[in-house]
C-alpha positions as CSV (number, residue, x, y, z in Angstrom):
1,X,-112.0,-17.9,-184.5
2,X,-115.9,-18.3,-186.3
3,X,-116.8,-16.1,-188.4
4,X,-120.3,-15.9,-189.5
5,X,-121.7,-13.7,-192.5
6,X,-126.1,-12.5,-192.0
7,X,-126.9,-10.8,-195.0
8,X,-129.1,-7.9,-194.5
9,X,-129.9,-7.3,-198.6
10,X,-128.1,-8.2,-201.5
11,X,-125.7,-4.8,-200.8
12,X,-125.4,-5.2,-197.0
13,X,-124.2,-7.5,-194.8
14,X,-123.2,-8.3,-190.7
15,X,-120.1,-10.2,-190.0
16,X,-120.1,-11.9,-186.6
17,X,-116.6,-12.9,-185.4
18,X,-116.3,-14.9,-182.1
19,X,-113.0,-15.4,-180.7
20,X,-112.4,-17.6,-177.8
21,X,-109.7,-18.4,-175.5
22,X,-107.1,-20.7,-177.3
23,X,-107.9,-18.2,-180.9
24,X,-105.5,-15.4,-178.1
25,X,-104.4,-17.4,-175.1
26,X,-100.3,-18.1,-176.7
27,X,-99.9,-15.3,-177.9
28,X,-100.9,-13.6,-174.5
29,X,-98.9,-15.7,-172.7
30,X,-96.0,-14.9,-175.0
31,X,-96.5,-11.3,-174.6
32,X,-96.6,-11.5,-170.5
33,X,-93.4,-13.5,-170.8
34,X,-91.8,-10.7,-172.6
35,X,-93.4,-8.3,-170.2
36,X,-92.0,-10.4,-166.8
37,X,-88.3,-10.4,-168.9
38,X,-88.2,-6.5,-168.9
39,X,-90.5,-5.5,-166.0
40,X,-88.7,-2.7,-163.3
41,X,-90.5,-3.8,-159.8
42,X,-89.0,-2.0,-157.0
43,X,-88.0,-5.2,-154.7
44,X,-87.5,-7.4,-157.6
45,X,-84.4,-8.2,-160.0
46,X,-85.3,-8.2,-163.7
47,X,-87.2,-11.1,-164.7
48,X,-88.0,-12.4,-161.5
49,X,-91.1,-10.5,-160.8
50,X,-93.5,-13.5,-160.2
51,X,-96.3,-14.5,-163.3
52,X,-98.8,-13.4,-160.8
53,X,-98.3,-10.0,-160.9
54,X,-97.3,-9.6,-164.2
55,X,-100.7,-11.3,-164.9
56,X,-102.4,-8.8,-162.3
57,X,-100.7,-5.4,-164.4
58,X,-100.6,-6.3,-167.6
59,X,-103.1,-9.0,-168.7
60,X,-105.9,-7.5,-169.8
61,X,-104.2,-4.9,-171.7
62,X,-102.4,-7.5,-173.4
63,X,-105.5,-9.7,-174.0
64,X,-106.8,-6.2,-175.6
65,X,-104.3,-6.3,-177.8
66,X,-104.1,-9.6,-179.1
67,X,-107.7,-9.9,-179.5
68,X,-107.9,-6.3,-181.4
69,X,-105.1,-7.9,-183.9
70,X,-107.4,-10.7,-184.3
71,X,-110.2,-9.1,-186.1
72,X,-108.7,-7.4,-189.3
73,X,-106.8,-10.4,-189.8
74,X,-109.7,-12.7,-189.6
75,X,-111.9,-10.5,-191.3
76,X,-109.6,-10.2,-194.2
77,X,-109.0,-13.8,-194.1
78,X,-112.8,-14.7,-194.3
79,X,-113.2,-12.1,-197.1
80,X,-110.7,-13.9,-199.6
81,X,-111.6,-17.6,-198.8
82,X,-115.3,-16.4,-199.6
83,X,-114.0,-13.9,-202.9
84,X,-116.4,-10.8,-201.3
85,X,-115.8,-7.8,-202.8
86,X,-116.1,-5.0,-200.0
87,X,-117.2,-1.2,-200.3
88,X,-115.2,0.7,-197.8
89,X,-114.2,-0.7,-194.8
90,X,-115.9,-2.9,-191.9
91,X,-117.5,-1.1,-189.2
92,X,-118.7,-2.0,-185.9
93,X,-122.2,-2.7,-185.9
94,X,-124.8,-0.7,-183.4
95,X,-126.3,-4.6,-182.9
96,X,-122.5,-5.5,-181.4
97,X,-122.9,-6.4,-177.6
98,X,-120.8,-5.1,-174.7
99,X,-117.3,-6.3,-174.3
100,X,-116.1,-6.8,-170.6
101,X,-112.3,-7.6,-171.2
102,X,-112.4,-8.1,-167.1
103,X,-114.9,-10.9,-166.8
104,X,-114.7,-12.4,-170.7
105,X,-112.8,-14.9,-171.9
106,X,-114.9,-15.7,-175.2
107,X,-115.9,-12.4,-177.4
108,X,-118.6,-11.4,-179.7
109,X,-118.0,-8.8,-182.4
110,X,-120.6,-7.7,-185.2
111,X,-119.2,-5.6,-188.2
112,X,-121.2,-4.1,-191.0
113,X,-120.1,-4.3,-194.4
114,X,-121.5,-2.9,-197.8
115,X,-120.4,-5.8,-200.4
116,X,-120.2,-4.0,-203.8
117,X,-122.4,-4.8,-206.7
118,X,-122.7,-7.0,-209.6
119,X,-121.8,-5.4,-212.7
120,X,-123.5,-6.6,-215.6
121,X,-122.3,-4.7,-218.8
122,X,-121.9,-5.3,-222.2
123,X,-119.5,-3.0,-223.8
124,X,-120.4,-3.3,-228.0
125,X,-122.0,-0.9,-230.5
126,X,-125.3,-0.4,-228.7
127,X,-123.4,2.0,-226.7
128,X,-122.9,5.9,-228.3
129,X,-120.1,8.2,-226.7
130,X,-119.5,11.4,-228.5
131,X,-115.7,12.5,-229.4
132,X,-114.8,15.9,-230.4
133,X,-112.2,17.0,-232.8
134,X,-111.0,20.5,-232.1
135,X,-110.3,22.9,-234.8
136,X,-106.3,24.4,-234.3
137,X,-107.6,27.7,-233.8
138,X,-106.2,30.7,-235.9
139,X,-103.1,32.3,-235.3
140,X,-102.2,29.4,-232.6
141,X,-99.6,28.3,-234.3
142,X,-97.7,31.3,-235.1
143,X,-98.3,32.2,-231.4
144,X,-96.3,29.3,-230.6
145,X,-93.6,29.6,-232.9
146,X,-92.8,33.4,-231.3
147,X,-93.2,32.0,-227.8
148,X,-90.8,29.1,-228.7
149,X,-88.6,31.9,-229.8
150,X,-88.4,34.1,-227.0
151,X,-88.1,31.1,-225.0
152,X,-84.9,29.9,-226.8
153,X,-84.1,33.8,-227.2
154,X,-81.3,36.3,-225.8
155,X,-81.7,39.3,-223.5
156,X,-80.4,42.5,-225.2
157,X,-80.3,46.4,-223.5
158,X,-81.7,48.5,-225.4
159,X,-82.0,52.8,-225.5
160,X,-85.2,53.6,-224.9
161,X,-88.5,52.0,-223.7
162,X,-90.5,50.1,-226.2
163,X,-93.8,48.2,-226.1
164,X,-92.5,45.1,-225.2
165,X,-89.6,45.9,-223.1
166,X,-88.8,45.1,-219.7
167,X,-87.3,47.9,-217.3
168,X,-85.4,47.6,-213.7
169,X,-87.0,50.7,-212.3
170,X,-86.5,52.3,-208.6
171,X,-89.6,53.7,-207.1
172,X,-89.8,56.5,-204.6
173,X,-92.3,59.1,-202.9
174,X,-91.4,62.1,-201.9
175,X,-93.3,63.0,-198.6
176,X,-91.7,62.1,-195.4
177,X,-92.3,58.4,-194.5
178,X,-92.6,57.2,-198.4
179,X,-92.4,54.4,-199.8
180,X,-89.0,53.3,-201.6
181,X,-88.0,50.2,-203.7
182,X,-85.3,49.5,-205.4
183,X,-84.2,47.3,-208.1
184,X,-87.4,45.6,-209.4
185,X,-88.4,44.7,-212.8
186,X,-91.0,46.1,-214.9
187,X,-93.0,44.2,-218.1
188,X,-95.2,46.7,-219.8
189,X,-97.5,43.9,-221.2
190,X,-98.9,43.6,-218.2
191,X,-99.9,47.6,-218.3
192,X,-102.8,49.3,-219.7
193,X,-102.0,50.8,-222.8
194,X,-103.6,54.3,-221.4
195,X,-100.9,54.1,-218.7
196,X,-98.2,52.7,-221.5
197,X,-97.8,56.3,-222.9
198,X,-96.2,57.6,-219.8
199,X,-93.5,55.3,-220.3
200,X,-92.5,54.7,-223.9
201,X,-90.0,56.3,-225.3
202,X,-88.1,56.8,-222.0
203,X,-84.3,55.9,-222.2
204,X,-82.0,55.0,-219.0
205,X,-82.0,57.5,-216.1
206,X,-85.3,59.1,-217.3
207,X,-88.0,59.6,-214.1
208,X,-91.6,60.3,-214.1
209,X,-94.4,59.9,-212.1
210,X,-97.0,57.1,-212.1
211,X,-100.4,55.8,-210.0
212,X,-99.2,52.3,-209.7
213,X,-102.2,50.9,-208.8
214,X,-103.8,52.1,-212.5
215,X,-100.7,50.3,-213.9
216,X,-100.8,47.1,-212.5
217,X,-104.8,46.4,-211.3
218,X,-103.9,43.2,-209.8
219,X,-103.8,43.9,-206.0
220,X,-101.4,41.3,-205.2
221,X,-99.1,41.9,-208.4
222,X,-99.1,45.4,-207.3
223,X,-98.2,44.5,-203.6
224,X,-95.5,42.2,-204.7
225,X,-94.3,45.1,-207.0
226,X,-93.9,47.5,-204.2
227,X,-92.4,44.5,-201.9
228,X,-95.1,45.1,-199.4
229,X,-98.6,43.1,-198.2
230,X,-101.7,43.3,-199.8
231,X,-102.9,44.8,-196.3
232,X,-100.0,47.5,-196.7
233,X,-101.3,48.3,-200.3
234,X,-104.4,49.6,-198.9
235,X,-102.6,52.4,-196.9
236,X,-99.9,53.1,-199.3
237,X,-100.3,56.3,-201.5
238,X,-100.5,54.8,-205.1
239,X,-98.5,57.5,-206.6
240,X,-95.0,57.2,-207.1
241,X,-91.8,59.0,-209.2
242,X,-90.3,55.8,-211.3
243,X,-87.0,56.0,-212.6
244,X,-85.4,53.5,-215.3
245,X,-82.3,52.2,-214.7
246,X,-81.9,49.4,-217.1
247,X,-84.1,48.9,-220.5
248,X,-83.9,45.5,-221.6
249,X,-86.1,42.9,-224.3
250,X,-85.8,39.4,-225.4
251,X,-84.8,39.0,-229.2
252,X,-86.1,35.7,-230.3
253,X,-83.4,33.1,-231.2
254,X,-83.1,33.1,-235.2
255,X,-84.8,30.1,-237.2
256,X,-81.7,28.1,-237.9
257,X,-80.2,25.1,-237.6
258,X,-78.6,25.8,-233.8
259,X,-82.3,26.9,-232.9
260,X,-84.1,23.7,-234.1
261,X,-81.2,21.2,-232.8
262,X,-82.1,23.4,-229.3
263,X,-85.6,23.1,-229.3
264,X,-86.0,19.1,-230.6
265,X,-82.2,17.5,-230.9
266,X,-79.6,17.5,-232.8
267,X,-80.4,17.0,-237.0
268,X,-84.3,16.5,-236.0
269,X,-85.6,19.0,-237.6
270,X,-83.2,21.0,-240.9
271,X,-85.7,23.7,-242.0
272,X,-87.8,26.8,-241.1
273,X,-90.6,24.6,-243.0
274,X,-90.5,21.4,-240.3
275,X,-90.0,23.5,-237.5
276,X,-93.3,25.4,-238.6
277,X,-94.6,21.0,-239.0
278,X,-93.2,20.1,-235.3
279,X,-95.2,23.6,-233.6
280,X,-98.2,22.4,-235.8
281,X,-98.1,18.7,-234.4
282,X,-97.4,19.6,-231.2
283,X,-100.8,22.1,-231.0
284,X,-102.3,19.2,-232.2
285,X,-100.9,16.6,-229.7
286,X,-102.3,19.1,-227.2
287,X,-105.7,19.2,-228.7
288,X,-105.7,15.7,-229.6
289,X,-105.0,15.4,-225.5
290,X,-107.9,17.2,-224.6
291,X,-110.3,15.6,-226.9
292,X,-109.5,12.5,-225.1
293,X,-109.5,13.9,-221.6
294,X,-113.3,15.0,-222.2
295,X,-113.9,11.5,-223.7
296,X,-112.8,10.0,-220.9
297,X,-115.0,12.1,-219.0
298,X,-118.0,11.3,-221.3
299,X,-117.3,7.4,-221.2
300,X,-117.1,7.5,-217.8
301,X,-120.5,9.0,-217.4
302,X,-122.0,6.9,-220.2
303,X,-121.3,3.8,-218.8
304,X,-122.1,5.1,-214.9
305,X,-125.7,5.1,-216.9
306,X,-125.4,2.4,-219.1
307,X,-124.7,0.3,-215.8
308,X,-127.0,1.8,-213.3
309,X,-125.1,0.3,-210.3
310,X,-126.8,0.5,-206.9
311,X,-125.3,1.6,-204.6
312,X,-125.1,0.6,-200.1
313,X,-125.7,4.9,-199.4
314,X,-126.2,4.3,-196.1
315,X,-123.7,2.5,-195.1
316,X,-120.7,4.3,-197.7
317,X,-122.0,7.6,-195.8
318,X,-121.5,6.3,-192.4
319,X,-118.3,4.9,-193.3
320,X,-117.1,8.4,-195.3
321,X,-118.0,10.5,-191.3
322,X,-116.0,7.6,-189.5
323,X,-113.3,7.9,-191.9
324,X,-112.8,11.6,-192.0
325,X,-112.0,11.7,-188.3
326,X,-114.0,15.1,-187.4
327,X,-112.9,16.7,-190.6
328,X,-115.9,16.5,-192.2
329,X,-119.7,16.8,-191.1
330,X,-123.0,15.0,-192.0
331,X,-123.6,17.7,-194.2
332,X,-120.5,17.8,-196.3
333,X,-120.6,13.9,-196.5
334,X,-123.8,14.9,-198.4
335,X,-122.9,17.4,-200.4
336,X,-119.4,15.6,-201.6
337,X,-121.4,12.0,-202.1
338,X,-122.8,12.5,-205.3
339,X,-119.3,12.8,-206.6
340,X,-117.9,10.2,-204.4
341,X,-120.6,7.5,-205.8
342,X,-120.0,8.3,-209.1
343,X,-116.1,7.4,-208.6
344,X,-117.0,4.1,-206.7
345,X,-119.4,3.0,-209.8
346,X,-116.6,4.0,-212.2
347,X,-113.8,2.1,-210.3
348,X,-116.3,-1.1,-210.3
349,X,-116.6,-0.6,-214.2
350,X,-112.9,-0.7,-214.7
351,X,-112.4,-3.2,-212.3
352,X,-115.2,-5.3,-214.2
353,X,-113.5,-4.3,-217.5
354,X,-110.1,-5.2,-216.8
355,X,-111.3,-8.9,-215.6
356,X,-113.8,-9.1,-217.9
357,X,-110.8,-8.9,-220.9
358,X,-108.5,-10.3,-218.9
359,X,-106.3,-6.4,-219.9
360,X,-102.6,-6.7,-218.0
361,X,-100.6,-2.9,-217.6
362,X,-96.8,-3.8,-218.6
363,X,-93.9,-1.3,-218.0
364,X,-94.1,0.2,-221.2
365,X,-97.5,1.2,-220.7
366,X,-96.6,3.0,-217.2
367,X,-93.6,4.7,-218.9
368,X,-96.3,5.9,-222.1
369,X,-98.8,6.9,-218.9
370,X,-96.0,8.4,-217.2
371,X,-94.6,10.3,-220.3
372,X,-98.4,11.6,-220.8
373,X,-98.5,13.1,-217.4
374,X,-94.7,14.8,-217.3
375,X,-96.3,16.6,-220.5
376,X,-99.2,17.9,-219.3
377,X,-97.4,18.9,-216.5
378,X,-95.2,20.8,-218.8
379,X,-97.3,22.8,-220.9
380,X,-98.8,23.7,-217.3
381,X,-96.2,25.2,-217.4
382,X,-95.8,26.8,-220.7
383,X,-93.2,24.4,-222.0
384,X,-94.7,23.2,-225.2
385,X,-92.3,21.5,-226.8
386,X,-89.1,18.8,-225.2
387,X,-86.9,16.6,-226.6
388,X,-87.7,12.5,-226.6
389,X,-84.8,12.0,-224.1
390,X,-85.1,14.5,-221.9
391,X,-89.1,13.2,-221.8
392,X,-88.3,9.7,-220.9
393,X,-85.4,10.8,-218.2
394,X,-88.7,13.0,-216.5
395,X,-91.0,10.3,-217.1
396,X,-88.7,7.4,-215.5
397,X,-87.9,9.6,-212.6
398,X,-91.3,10.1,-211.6
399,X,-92.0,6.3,-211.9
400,X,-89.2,5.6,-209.2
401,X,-91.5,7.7,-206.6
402,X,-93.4,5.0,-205.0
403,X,-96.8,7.4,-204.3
404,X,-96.6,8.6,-208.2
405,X,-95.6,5.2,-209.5
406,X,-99.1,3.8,-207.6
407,X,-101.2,6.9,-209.2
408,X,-99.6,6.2,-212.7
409,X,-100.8,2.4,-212.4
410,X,-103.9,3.8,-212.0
411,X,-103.8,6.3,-214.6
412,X,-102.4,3.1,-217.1
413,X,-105.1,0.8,-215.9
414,X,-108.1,3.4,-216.8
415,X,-105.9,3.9,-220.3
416,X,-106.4,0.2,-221.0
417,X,-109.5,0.5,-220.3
418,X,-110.9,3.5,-222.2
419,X,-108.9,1.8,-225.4
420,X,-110.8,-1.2,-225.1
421,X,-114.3,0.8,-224.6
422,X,-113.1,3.2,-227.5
423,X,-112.5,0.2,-229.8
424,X,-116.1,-1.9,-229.4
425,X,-118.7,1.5,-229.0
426,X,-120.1,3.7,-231.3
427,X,-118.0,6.8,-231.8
428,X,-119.9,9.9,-232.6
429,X,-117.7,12.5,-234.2
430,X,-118.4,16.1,-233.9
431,X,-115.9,19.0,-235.5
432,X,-115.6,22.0,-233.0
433,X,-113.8,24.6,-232.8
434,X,-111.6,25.7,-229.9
435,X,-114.6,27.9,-228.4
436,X,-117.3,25.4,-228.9
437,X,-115.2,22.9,-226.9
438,X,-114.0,25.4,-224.1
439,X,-118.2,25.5,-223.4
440,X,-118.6,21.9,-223.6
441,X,-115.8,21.3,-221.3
442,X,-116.9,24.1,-218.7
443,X,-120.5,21.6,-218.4
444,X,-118.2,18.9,-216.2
C-alpha cells in the first residue's frame, strides 16, 4: 500500500492510497479458503466444492472486504509515522475515481482531511481573565440550616391544619360522572395564600370545597394531583369537596450532638456554633464552585481569542452532515457550528497546554474531579451537605463506570489545565453579590 499526502492549504489536505494486488491477495485467499471449508453446495460434500466456484461466488465480495479493512488501517498508520494531527475524520474525496471491483486489481482512493492548526500561545501575565467573588447572600445561611433540619427531621400528626403542614386529603365531585381521588398528599407551600385561608385551621375529617386549579396553577402539578392527564385537566370541572384525613408536619431534628454526628460523622462537629461554621463553608464551597465554573467559561473564551485559531469550515461542516447520518440538516450544521468551533479551538488549547507543560492527571486527581462532580450532582439535588466517606464511596463508584471514568479524565485534564492558566495570568478580581453574578452568568 502507497500512500501519498497533496496539500491543498496549510489546513487541508488529500490523501491518496493505492492498494495493489499482493497489499489484499493472502488475506483473500485465506478468506475463500475458509469460505470453500463451510460452503453448503447442493451436489457437493463440505469442503469439496471446487476453488473455482468459490472464487466465482464469493471473490469479489471478499476482495471488498479486505480492501475496505485496508484503508483505515493504512490511513491511521500513515497518520502516526508522519505525527498529523487530524480534524474530524477522513472523507472520500469528490476528486476519487470510480472503483470497478469486477475488472480491478490495483485501486485508487482519495480522502480529504482537515489537519488541525498550529497553536502558538503564550500563557503569562499579558493575558487578563476576570474572577468573581460572590457575596453569601443574606439569610442563605439560616436557610440552610432549617433545610438541613427538616431534612434530618421527624414527621409528627398534628390537630389541625397549619401553614406548613402537609394533609392526605380525598377529593370528590358530586354530579354524576365526578371525579374521585383518594389518598393523595397535600403541601400548602405550594398554595396561594388567598386560597390558604380555606384550609387552615381544619382538623382531621373536616371537608370543604375548593377550585383546584386556583390552588395549584401548575397544570401538570394539578393533573398529577387529580391522577389524571394534562389533556383530562382541560375537561375536568376544577371544583371539588376536599376532605382531610391525616394532618401531618416535619419537626426539624434538634441541634445536638446526635444531629451533627448525622449530618457530618461522628465527633466532627460538638456545637450549635460549628455546625452554624460547616453550613457557612459549605454555602461557600458552593459559591466558591461557581466562581470557578464561570472562570472557566471566561478562560476558555479568552484564550479562544487570545489564539485566534483558524479553522478548515468547510471541510469540519461537510464532515459534521456525513457524520450525523440524516439527523441533522445543512442548516442546523450551521446554526450549531459556531459552538462546535469554539469547542474544537478550546480542545487544541488544552491539548497544546498539557504538552506544552508536559501536565500528567494521576488517580488522585480523577478521584478530586470525580468527588467535584458527585457534589454538584448532589446539591442538584438539594443535598447540601455529606459526609467525607460516604463522598469518596459515590465518587469511586462512578469512576468504575467506564463511559464516566473517560468524561472525568476529561473533566481532570481541563482542571490541570485551568490551574496552570490560573497560576501565570492576570487575575482581575471583582466582588459581586449573588444577583450581580446570576446576570453575568445568564450572558453565556
Amino acid at each position: 500500500m502507497n500512500i501519498v499526502r497533496e496539500n491543498v492549504d496549510a489546513l487541508n489536505a488529500v490523501l491518496t492510497v493505492k492498494i495493489e494486488k499482493p497489499d489484499y491477495e493472502s488475506q483473500v485467499e485465506a478468506k475463500l479458503r475458509d469460505y470453500r471449508r463451510k460452503a453448503q453446495v447442493p451436489g457437493f460434500r463440505p469442503g469439496m466444492v471446487p476453488m473455482g466456484m468459490i472464487k466465482k461466488m464469493y471473490q469479489k465480495s471478499a476482495t471488498v472486504e479486505e480492501v475496505s479493512k485496508k484503508i483505515p488501517d493504512g490511513i491511521n498508520d500513515y497518520v502516526q509515522a508522519n505525527h498529523l494531527h487530524l480534524l474530524g475524520e477522513p472523507i472520500p474525496s469528490d476528486k476519487a475515481q470510480t472503483v470497478d471491483f469486477d475488472t480491478q486489481t490495483e485501486f485508487e482512493f482519495k480522502y480529504d482531511v482537515a489537519i488541525a492548526p498550529e497553536v502558538q500561545l503564550t500563557i503569562d501575565s499579558s493575558i487578563t481573565i476576570p474572577y468573581y467573588n460572590i457575596a453569601i447572600p443574606d439569610g442563605e445561611v439560616q436557610r440552610r440550616i432549617e433545610t438541613t433540619r427538616a431534612y434530618y427531621g421527624k414527621i409528627v400528626r398534628g390537630a389541625q391544619i397549619k401553614k406548613d403542614d402537609l394533609a392526605t386529603v380525598d377529593l370528590a365531585q358530586s354530579k354524576e360522572g365526578g371525579l374521585n381521588v383518594e389518598n393523595v398528599i397535600l403541601s400548602l407551600k405550594v398554595i396561594p395564600e388567598a386560597e390558604q385561608q380555606a384550609l387552615l385551621g381544619l382538623p382531621e375529617g373536616a371537608s370543604v370545597e375548593v377550585n383546584v386549579r386556583k390552588m395549584l396553577t401548575n397544570d401538570v402539578d394539578c393533573a398529577a394531583f387529580l391522577k389524571i392527564t394534562r389533556q383530562q385537566l382541560e375537561e375536568v370541572d376544577p371544583v371539588f369537596t376536599i376532605t382531610i384525613k391525616e394532618i401531618s408536619h416535619v419537626e426539624p431534628a434538634e441541634m445536638n450532638q446526635e444531629f451533627f454526628d448525622t449530618v457530618y460523622g461522628e465527633g466532627v462537629v460538638r456545637s450549635e456554633e460549628e455546625f452554624i461554621d460547616r453550613v457557612k463553608s459549605g454555602v461557600r464551597s458552593e459559591l466558591l464552585s461557581k466562581s470557578n465554573q464561570r472562570f472557566n467559561i471566561d478562560t476558555c473564551s479568552v484564550l479562544v481569542q487570545k489564539a485566534a485559531l483558524e479553522l478548515p469550515e468547510a471541510f469540519l461542516k461537510r464532515w459534521l452532515l456525513l457524520t450525523a447520518e440524516g439527523k441533522m440538516t445543512e442548516n442546523e450544521v450551521e446554526e450549531t457550528f459556531p459552538n462546535v468551533a469554539e469547542k474544537l479551538r478550546w480542545d487544541l488549547i488544552v491539548r497544546h497546554i498539557l504538552q506544552q507543560q508536559n501536565i500528567e492527571v494521576t488517580e488522585r486527581d480523577l478521584l478530586n474531579a470525580a468527588k467535584k462532580i458527585v457534589m454538584q450532582r448532589l446539591v442538584g439535588y438539594g443535598v447540601d451537605t455529606i459526609r467525607e466517606d460516604r463522598l469518596v464511596e459515590f465518587a469511586q463508584s462512578v469512576l468504575n463506570r467506564p463511559e464516566e471514568r473517560k468524561h472525568i479524565i476529561e473533566y481532570a485534564i481541563e482542571t490541570r489545565v485551568i490551574e496552570h492558566v490560573r497560576s501565570n495570568v492576570t487575575i482581575e478580581q471583582k466582588e459581586v453579590s449573588s444577583e450581580e453574578f446570576n446576570e453575568i452568568n445568564s450572558r453565556i
